[in-house]
N, C-alpha and C positions, 0 to 999 in steps of 0.2 A: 327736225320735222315733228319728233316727239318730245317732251320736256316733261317729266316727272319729277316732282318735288314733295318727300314727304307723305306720298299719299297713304291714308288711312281712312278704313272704313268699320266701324263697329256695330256691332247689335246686342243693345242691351248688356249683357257679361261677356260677349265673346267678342272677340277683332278678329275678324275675319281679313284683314288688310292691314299692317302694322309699319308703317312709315318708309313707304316702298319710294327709292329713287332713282331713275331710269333715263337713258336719253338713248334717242333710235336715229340715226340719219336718213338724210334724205336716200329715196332709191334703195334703202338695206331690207332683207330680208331678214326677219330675226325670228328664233323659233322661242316659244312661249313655255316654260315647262316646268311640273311640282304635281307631288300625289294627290290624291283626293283629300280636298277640306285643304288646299294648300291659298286659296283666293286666287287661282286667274283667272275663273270666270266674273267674280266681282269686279277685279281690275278691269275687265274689256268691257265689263257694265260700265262699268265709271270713268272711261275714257269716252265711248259710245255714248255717252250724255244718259244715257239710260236709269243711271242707279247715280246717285250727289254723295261724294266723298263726306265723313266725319269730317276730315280736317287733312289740310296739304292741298297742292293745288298740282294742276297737269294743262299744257299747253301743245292743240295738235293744231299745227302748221301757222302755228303765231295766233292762234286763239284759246281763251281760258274757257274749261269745260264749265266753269258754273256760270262768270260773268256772260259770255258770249255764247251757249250750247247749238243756237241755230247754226252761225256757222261753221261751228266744229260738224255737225250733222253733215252738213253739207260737201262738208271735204275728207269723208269719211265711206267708205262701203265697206258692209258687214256683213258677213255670211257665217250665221249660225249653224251648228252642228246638225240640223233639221232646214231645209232647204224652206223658206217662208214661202210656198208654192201653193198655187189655187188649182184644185186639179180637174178643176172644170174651164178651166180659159187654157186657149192655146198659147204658145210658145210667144208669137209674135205678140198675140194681145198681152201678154202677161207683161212683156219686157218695156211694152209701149207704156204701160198703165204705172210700172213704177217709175218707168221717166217723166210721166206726168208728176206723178207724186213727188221729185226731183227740181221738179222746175223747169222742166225741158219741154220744147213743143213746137208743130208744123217741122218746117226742113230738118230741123238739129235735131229732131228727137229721130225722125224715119232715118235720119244719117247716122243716129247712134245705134239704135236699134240693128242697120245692116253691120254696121261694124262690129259690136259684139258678137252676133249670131258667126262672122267669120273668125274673129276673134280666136271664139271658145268654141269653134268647129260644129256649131248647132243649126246650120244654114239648113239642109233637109229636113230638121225637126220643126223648124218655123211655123206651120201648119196642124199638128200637133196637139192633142189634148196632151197639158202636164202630168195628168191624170195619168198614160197610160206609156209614159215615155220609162225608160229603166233608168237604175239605181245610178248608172254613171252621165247620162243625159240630163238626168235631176237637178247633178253635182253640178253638172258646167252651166246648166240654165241658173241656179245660184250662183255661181263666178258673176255670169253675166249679167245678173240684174244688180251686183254688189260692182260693176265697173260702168254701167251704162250711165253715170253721173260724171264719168272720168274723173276720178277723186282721188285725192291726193295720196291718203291713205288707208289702205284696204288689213281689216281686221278680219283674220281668219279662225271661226272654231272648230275644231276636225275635218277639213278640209275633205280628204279621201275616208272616212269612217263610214264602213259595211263597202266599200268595192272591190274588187276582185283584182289581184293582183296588174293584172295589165289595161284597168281602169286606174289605180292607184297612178302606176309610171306618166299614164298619161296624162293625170290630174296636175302629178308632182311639176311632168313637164311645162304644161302650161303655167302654174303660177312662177314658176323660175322665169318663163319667159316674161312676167309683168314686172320684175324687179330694174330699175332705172327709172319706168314710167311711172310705177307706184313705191311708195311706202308699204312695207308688208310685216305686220304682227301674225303670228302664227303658232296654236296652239293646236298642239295633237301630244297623242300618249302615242304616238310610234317613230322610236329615237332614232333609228335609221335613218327613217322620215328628212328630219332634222338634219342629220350630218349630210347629207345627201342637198338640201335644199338651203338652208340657212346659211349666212355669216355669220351670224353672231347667236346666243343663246342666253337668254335669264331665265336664273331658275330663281324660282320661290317656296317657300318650307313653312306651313302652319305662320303664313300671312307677310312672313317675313324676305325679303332678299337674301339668296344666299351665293349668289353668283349672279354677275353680268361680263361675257366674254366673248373671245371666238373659241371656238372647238380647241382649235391646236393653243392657245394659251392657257385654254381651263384644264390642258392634259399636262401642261408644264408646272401647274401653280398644284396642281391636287398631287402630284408626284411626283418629289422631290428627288427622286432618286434615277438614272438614265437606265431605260429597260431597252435589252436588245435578243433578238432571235439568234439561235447558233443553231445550223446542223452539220453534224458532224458524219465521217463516210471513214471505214476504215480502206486501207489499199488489199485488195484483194481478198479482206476477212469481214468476216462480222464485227460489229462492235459490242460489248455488254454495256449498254448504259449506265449503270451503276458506276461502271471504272470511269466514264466518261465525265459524268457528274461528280465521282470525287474530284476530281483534275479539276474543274472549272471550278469548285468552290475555295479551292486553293490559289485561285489567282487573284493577285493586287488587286482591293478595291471590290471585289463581289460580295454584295451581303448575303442572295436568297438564289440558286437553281432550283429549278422547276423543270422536269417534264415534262413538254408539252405533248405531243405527238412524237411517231416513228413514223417515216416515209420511207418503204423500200429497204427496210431495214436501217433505214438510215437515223440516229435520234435527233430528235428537235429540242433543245430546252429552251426558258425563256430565262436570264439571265438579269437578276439585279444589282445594281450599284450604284457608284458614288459618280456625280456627273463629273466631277474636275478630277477622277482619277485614269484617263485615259483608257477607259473602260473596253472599248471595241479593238485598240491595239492591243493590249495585255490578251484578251481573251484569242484575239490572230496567231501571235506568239505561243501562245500556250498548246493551241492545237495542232500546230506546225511540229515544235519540238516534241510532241506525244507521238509523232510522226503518223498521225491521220490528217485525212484530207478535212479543207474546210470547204464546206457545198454555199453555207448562206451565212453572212453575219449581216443583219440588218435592223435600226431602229422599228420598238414595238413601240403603238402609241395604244392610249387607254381608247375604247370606244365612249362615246357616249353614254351608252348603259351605264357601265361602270363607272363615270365622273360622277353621274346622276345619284349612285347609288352609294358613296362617296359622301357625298355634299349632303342628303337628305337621311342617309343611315338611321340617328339617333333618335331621330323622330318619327320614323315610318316602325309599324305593329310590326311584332310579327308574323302572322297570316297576313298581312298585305303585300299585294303583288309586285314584280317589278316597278311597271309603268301603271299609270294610271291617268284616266280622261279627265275626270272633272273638276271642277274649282273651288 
């Protein structure tokens, strides 16, 4: 659905987009993500026809953004981080007037129009200055005017940015729910966000790719090593963590215990090793003949934070934050 080849986009001494190559399938949901000054708001320029690549070429749904932009347009809705809203026209005018601007009109347009407003739950809003509607009503009348073309594929930037936790879930829910019928680019700085909503994830670093994947592959390629949870329960005593932790760092195959938490008295560590050294049975064995109980042994995976943080290290300040929005 998506085809990236190559793209690059400069200014003057800087590349702001350094020969980025990408493919998105049909129906996938992909999350979008790299620090600020990393280019993905220039990429979603220049896929959105908006901003003309230096050099490299990008194909969205079998058309070329520079030969062909009208119809890339066309088969595209886009919902900027700032809802493009007129806060003097109501809900229904507003959604009618961009279907005009779409190409849509007479039945198909009032047929799209009912349909979105059910869609993205805004059927009482319909009457409605935008003007005085809230922060998460804003959000789904942007959904709506970025699908009332029914377009193939929908490019998202901050999707749920400034809503309130249980605006958030319901945002999140809805765009999950467009995934099969649309194509879905989606950039936000909230990683959760992402594990939570996406299949796949590309990250980008000072313009460049530095990952295209799913969660659970970018946890296996970044960490090489199999990380697993133990907690450990003595029979009728306490335990000293310390004795606990010598013992596990003395088993086959463990490079690094960690401490994670005490439940209950109980300790938690997190446990690294060597994948092919049968790491989860050596460590079973080892707490059985110490003769304590074993409460959990179970695979830990990286979060997404941590991949993120990972892959972009070397190049992020130090005062820079985690995550970060812009491109």
């Amino acid at each position: 659905m998506i085809n990236v080849n190559g793209l690059t986009k400069r200014y003057a001494r800087n590349t702001a987009v350094d020969q980025i190559s990408f493919e998105v399938a049909k129906g996938e949901i992909v999350g979008f993500l790299g620090p600020n000054g990393a280019g993905k708001t220039t990429t979603m320029r220049m896929l959105t026809c908006f901003l003309p690549p230096t050099s490299g070429t990008a194909t969205v749904a079998g058309f070329d953004i520079l030969d062909q932009p009208l119809e890339v347009k066309k088969r595209i809705g886009y919902l900027p981080e700032l809802p493009p809203l007129y806060p003097e026209m109501r809900t229904s005018e507003y959604l009618a007037f961009v279907g005009l601007l779409k190409g849509l009109s007479g039945k198909e347009l009032r047929s799209r129009v009912d349909y979105v407003c059910e869609r993205c739950a805004i059927g009482d809003m319909r009457r409605r200055l935008l003007g005085k509607l809230s922060k998460g009503y804003r959000q789904r009348v942007g959904l709506a005017q970025a699908i009332i073309h029914n377009p193939d594929v929908l490019i998202l930037d901050e999707p749920t940015a400034g809503l309130d936790p249980k605006q958030i879930n319901e945002t999140r829910d809805l765009i999950k729910s467009f995934a099969g019928d649309h194509t879905i680019i989606l950039s936000t700085h909230i990683l959760p966000e992402v594990e939570q909503t996406c299949e796949k994830v590309i990250i980008i670093n000072k313009g460049k790719l530095v990952a295209t994947d799913s969660v659970s592959n970018l946890q296996e390629r970044v960490r090489g090593e199999e990380t697993v949870l133990v907690e450990v329960a003595g029979r009728n005593r306490s335990l000293d963590p310390a004795v606990v932790q010598s013992r596990l760092e003395q088993v086959a195959g463990v490079s690094r215990v960690h401490l994670k938490e005490t439940r209950q008295t109980h300790p938690v560590f997190e446990v690294e090793g060597r994948k092919e050294s049968a790491l989860k049975g050596n460590l079973a064995r080892a707490v059985v003949e110490a003769g304590w109980d074993l409460n959990e042994l179970r695979a830990s995976s990286m979060s997404l934070e941590e991949i993120f943080l990972q892959l972009t290290r070397e190049e992020l300040p130090a005062e820079m934050e985690v995550v970060a929005a812009g491109g």
